[in-house]
N, C-alpha and C positions, 0 to 999 in steps of 0.2 A: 828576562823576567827575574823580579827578589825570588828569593828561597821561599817565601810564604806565597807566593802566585804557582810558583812549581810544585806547593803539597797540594794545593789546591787542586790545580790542573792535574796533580797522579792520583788523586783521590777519585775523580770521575772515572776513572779506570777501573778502578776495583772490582766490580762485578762484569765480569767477560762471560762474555755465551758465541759459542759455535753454532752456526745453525745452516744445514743441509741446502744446497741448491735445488728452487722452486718450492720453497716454504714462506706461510706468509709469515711475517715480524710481528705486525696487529693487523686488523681488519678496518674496514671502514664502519664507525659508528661503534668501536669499542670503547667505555668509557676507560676512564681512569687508569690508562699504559704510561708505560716510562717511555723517554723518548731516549734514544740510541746514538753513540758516535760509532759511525762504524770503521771496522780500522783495515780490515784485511775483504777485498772482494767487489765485488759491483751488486745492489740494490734497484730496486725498481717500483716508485709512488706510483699508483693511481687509481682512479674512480671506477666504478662498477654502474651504468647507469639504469634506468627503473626499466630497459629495454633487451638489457644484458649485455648491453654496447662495452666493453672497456676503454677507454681512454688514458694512455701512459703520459703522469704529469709532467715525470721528470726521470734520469736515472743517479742513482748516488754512486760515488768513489771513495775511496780511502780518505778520512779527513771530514766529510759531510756528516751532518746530524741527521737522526730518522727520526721525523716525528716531533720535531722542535713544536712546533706549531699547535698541535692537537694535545701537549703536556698541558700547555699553559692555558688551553681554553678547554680544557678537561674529556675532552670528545674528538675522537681522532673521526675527520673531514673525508680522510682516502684513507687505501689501503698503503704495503708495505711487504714485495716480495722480494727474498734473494733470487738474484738472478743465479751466481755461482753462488760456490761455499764460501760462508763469510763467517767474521768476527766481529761482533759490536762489544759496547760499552755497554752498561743499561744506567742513564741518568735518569731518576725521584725529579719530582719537583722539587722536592725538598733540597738536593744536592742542586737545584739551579739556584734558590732562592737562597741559600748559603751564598753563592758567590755572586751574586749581586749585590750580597751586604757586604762579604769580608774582602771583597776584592774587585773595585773599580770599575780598572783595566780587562780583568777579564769580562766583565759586565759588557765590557764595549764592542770586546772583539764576539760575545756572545750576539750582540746584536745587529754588529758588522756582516758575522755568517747569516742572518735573517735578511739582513735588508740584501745582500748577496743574492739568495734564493727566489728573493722579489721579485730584482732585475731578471733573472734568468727567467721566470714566468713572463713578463713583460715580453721578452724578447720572442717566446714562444708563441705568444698568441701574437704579437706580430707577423713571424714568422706561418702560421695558420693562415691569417688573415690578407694575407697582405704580398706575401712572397709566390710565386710560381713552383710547384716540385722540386725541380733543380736548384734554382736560391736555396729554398728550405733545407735541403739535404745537406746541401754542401755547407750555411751558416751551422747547422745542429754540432756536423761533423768537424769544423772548426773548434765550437765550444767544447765540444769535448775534449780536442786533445789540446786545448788551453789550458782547461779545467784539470789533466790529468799531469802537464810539465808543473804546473803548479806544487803536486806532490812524489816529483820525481818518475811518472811513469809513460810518460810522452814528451815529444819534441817535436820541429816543425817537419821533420823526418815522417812521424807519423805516431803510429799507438795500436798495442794491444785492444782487441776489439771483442768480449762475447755475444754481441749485441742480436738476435737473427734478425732476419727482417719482415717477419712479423713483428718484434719488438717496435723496428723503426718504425712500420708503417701506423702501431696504435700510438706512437708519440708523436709522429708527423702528420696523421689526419688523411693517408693513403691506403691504398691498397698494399696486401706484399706482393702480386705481380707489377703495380706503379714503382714501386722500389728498386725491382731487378732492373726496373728498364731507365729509372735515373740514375744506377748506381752505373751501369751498363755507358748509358749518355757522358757520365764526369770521366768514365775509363777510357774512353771512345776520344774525348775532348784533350786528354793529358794531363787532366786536374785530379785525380781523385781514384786508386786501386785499390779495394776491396778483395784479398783473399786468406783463406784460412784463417781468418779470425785476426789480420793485420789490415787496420788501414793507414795507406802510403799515400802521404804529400807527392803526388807527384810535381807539382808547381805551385807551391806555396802563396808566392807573390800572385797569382795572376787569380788563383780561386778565390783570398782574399776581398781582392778587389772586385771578381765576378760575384761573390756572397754577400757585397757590404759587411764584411766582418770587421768592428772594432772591439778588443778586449776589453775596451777600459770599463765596462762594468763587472769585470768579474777580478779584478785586482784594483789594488789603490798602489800612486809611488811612495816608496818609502816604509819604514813600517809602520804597521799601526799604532802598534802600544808603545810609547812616548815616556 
């Protein structure tokens, strides 16, 4: 990046906030929040429905925006809890609309992470609709630790995991006893070991192929800004 796309970029930093593990960020149906990068911790979007059902849209990692979406259309859609202790940014609209005037590039890569977060819905309700428990789990548990080699904290080894499973089961559209007993099926299969808060590849190549997992929507080659 020029030296003017890097004040830019340290300038969304500025305003830092700590915030406690199982607090919400905003709620669903707040108007007028700042949307978040968050830098230290894992995040967790979702819906509250008119039944009291929850539904987990998505979860965030280090690197992800909170609330991209709900800035720009001035009324946040879902909610927004940390799962651990975490560290965000807080971006104004005003600090976006700045940088889509004074800087391109980052315009681009702003809306590279949007259309990023698209796909991953896509994949999800696919994954809802369309996959069997087993697929499901193991495609989710793929993305993730895609999604977290990406900013150095997984490999095909495996990943840090706080996730419980209840978490998994209101993002996956299960039960948390259907969980123990898929998570139970991929450890039982040699695909897939769940302990202590570590989940381990154990056969990388063959869960792949059992998930239908292809990354290529959650990275492009090459880089983006040109």
């Amino acid at each position: 990046m020029s030296e003017a796309e890097s004040a830019v970029l340290a300038s969304l930093h500025q305003r830092r906030r700590k915030i406690a593990a199982g607090r919400d960020v905003f709620q669903q149906g707040q108007l007028g929040q700042a949307a978040y990068v968050l830098s230290a911790g894992w995040a967790c979007s979702y819906k509250i429905l008119q039944d009291g059902e929850r539904q987990v849209v998505d979860f965030q990692v280090p690197g992800d925006f909170l609330g991209l979406r709900s800035v720009l259309l001035h009324v946040s859609d879902h909610s927004v809890v940390s799962v651990t202790d975490i560290e965000v940014s807080e971006v104004l609209l005003s600090d976006l609309l700045g940088v889509f005037e004074r800087t391109p590039r980052l315009a681009a890569a702003v809306l590279w992470a949007a259309s990023r977060d698209e796909a991953m819905v896509v994949e999800h309700l696919a994954g809802i609709g369309r996959r069997n428990a087993v697929e499901r789990m193991a495609h989710f548990l793929l993305e993730l630790g895609a999604r977290l080699s990406l900013v150095g904290m997984g490999s095909r080894a495996g990943f840090d995991c706080p996730l419980t499973q209840y978490l998994l089961a209101d993002a996956l559209g299960l039960t948390a006893v259907h969980v123990n007993r898929v998570l139970r099926q991929l450890r039982e299969e040699g695909l897939v070991a769940v302990k202590d808060g570590y989940v381990a590849f154990e056969d990388y190549e063959r869960l792949t192929e059992f998930a239908g997992f292809d990354p290529a929507y959650l990275d492009q080659p090459g880089p983006l800004l040109k």
